[in-house]
C-alpha positions as CSV (number, residue, x, y, z in Angstrom):
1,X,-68.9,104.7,60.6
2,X,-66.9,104.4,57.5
3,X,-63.6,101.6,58.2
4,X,-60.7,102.3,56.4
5,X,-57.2,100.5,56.7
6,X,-54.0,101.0,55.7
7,X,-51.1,98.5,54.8
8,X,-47.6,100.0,54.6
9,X,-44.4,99.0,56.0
10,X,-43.1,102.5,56.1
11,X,-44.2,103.5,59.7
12,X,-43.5,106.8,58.8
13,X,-45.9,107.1,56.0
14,X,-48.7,105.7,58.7
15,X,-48.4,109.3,60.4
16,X,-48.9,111.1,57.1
17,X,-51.4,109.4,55.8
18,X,-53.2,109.4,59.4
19,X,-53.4,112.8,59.1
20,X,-54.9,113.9,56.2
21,X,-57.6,111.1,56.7
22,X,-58.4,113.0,60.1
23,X,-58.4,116.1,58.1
24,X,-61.1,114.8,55.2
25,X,-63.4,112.8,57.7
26,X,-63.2,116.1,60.2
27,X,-64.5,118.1,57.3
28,X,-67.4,116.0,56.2
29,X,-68.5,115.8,60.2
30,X,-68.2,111.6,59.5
31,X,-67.1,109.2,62.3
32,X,-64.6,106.9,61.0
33,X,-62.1,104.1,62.2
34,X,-58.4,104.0,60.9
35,X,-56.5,101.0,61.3
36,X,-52.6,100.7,60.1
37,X,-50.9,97.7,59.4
38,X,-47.4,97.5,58.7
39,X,-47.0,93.5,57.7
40,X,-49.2,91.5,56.1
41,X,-49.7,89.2,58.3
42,X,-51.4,91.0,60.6
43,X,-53.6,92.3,57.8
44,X,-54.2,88.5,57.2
45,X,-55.0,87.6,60.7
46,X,-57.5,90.7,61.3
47,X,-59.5,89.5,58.5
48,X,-59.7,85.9,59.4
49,X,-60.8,87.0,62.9
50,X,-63.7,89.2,61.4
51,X,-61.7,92.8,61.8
52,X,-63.1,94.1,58.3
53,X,-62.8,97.6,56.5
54,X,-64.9,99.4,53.8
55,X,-61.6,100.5,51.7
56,X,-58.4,99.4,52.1
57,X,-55.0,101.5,50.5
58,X,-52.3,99.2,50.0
59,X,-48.6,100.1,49.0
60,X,-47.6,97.5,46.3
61,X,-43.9,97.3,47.2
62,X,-43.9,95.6,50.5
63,X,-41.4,92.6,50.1
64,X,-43.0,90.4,53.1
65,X,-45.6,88.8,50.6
66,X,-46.8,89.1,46.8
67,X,-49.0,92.7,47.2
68,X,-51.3,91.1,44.9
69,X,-51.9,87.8,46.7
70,X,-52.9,90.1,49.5
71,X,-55.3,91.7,47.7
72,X,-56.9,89.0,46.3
73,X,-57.5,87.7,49.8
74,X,-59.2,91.1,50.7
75,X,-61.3,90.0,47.9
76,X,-62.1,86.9,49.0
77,X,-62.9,87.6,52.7
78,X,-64.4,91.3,52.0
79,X,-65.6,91.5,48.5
80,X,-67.7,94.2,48.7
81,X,-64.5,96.1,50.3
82,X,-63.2,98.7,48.0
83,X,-59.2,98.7,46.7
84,X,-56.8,101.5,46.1
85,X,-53.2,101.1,45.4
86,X,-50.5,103.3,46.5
87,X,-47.5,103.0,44.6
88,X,-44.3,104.7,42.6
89,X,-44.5,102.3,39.9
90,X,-47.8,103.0,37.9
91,X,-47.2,100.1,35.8
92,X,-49.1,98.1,38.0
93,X,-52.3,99.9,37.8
94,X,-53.0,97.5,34.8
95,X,-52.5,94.1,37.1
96,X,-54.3,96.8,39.8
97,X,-57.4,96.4,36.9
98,X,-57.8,92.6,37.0
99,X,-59.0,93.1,40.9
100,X,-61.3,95.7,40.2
101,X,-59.8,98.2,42.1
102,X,-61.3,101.3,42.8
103,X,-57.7,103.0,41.5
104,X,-54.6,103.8,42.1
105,X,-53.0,106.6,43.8
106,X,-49.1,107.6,43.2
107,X,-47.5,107.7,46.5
108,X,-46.1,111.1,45.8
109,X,-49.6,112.4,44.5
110,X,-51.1,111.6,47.7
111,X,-51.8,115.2,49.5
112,X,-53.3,115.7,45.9
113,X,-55.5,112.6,45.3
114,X,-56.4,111.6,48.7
115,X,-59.5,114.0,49.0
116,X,-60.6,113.1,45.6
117,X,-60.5,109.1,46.1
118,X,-62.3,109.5,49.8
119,X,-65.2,111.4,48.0
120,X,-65.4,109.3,45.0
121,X,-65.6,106.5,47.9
122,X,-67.8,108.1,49.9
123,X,-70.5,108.7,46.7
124,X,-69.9,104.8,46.0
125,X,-70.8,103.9,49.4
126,X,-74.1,106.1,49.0
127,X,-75.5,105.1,46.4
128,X,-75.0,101.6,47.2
129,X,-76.1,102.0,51.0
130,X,-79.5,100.2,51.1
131,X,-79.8,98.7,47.8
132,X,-81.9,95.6,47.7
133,X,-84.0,93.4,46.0
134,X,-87.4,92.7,46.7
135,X,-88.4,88.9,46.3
136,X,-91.7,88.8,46.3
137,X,-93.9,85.7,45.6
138,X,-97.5,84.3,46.4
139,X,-96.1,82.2,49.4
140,X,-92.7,84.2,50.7
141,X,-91.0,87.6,50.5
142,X,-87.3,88.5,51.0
143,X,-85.3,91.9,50.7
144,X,-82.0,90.4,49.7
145,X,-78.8,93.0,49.7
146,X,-77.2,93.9,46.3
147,X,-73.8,93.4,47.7
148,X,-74.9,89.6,48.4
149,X,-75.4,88.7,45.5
150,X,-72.5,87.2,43.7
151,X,-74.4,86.2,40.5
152,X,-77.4,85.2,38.5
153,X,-78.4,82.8,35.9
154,X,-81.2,81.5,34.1
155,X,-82.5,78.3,34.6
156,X,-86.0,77.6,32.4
157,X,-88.6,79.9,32.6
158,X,-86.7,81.1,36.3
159,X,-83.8,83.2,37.6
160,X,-81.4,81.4,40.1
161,X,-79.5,84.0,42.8
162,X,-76.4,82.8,43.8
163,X,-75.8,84.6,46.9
164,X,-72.4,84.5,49.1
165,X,-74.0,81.5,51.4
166,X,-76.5,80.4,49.7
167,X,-78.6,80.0,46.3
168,X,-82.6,81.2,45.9
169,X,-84.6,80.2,42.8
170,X,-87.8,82.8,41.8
171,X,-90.0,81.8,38.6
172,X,-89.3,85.2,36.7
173,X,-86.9,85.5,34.0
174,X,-83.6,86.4,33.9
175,X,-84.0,89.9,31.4
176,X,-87.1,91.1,34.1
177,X,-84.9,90.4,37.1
178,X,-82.4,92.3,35.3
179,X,-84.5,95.2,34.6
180,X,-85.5,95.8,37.9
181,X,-81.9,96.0,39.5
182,X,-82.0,99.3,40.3
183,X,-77.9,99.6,39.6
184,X,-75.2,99.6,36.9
185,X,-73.2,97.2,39.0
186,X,-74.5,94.3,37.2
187,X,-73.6,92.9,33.3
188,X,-74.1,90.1,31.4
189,X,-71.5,88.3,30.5
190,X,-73.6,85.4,28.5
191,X,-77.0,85.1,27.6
192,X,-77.9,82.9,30.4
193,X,-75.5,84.6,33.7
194,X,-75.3,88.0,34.8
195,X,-72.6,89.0,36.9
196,X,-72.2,91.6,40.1
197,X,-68.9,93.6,38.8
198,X,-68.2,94.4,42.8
199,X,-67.1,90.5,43.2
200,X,-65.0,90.1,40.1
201,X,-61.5,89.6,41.2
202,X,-60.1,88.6,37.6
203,X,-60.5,88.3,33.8
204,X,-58.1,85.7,32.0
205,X,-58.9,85.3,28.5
206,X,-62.8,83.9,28.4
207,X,-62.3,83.1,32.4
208,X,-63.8,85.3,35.1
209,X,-63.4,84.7,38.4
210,X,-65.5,85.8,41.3
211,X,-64.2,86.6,44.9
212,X,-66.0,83.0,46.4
213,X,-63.5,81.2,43.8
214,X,-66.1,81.0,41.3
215,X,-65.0,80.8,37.6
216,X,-67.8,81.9,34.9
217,X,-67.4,82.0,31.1
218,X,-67.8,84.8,29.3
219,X,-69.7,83.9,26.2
220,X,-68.0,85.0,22.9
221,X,-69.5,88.1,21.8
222,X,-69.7,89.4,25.3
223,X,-65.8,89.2,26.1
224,X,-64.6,92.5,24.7
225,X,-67.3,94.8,26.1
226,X,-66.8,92.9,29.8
227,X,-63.6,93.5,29.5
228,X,-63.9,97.1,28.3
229,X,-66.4,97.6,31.0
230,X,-64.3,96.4,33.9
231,X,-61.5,98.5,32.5
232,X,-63.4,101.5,32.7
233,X,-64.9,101.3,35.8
234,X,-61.1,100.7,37.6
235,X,-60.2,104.2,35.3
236,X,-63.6,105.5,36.4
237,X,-63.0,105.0,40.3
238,X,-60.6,107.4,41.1
C-alpha cells in the first residue's frame, strides 16, 4: 500500500486533490491510503504517534507554522519519506532544494503535474523496494536495508555503518563497500565518509546535515560536485 498525505489549510483543495489521487491509484490497480491534514499540528502529532506516509505534498503558504520547519521535522521522523511542495510562489523551490525534495509542483499546474510526480514516485519507490546490503563475515551475516543507513566512514583498514539506531563495523574498505552498493543514492562527500543523499536535509557552506541531526563536512574538493549533485537530483525528481 503506498501512504500519501496531504497538508493544506484550504479544505477545499483537500476534495480536488482527493480526487485525482483516486483517479491515478485506480488506474495503476494500486491500494493506497490518503490522509489530509489541514493544521500542522495534527501533522506533528500523527508523526510523533507513529502515523507515517511514503510522500507527503505540502502547500508552503500555511501561516500556522514556518512550512519549512515542518518539513524538516518530516525529515527527521520519516527520512526515507519523499517531499513535494505545492505552492504559487516558485521562488522557494530553491530553499525546497536544501531538504532534498523530490520537487515542487505549482498549485495551479496540479491537474497537469500530479500524474507525472505519482509515477516518478512510484519508479523511486521500485527501485528502492528491497535494496539491501549483505554483511557477510566468517562469524555473522546481516541483510541491512539501504534506507537505514544514514552514513559510512572509514575507520583503518574497516568500514563503519552508521545506521538510524545503531553503528556496525565490517573489516572491508570503504571504496569495496562502496562498489558493491547496488544504487546511485550514495556519494562521497570526503575521502573517508560517504553519505546516503535520501537523509540529507541541508547543505550550508562546507556543513551537511543529516535527518538524525547529524552534521558532516564536506571535504574541499568535494563541495561543489555535492552540491551540484543534490541540486540535480531535487530538478531530477519531478
Amino acid at each position: 500500500m503506498v501512504r500519501i498525505a496531504l497538508m493544506d489549510d484550504d479544505v477545499e483543495f483537500h476534495a480536488m486533490f482527493s480526487k485525482y489521487i483516486r483517479h491515478f491509484f485506480h488506474k495503476k490497480n494500486t491500494l493506497h491510503e490518503l490522509r489530509l491534514y489541514n493544521s500542522p499540528e495534527t501533522l506533528r502529532y500523527d508523526l510523533k504517534e507513529g502515523r507515517k506516509s511514503d510522500i507527503y505534498f505540502l502547500a508552503i503558504e500555511m501561516p500556522q507554522m514556518n512550512d519549512f520547519e515542518l518539513a524538516k521535522l518530516i525529515r527527521l521522523e520519516v527520512p526515507y519519506s519523499m517531499l513535494v511542495f505545492l505552492t504559487s510562489h516558485l521562488e522557494y523551490a530553491a530553499e525546497g532544494y536544501e531538504l532534498q525534495t523530490f520537487g515542487y509542483i505549482p498549485k495551479n499546474l496540479l491537474d497537469e503535474k500530479i500524474d507525472a510526480a505519482l509515477e516518478c514516485f512510484l519508479a523511486e519507490m521500485n527501485k528502492l523496494a528491497g535494496k539491501v546490503y549483505l554483511m557477510d563475515t566468517s562469524s555473522w551475516f546481516e541483510r541491512v536495508e539501504y534506507d537505514d543507513i544514514m552514513y559510512m566512514y572509514k575507520d583503518k583498514k574497516n568500514t563503519v555503518f552508521v545506521l538510524s539506531d545503531r553503528q556496525i563495523s565490517i573489516r572491508k574498505p570503504l571504496r569495496e563497500v562502496f562498489d558493491e552498493l547496488d544504487t546511485d543514492c550514495f556519494m562521497y562527500i570526503d575521502r573517508e565518509y560517504v553519505v546516503n543523499m535520501k537523509h540529507i536535509i541541508r547543505i550550508v557552506d562546507k556543513e551537511l546535515a543529516l535527518g538524525n541531526g547529524t552534521t558532516l563536512h564536506i571535504g574541499r574538493i568535494y563541495v561543489k560536485k555535492v552540491k551540484k549533485t543534490i541540486l540535480q537530483l531535487g530538478k531530477d525528481g519531478i
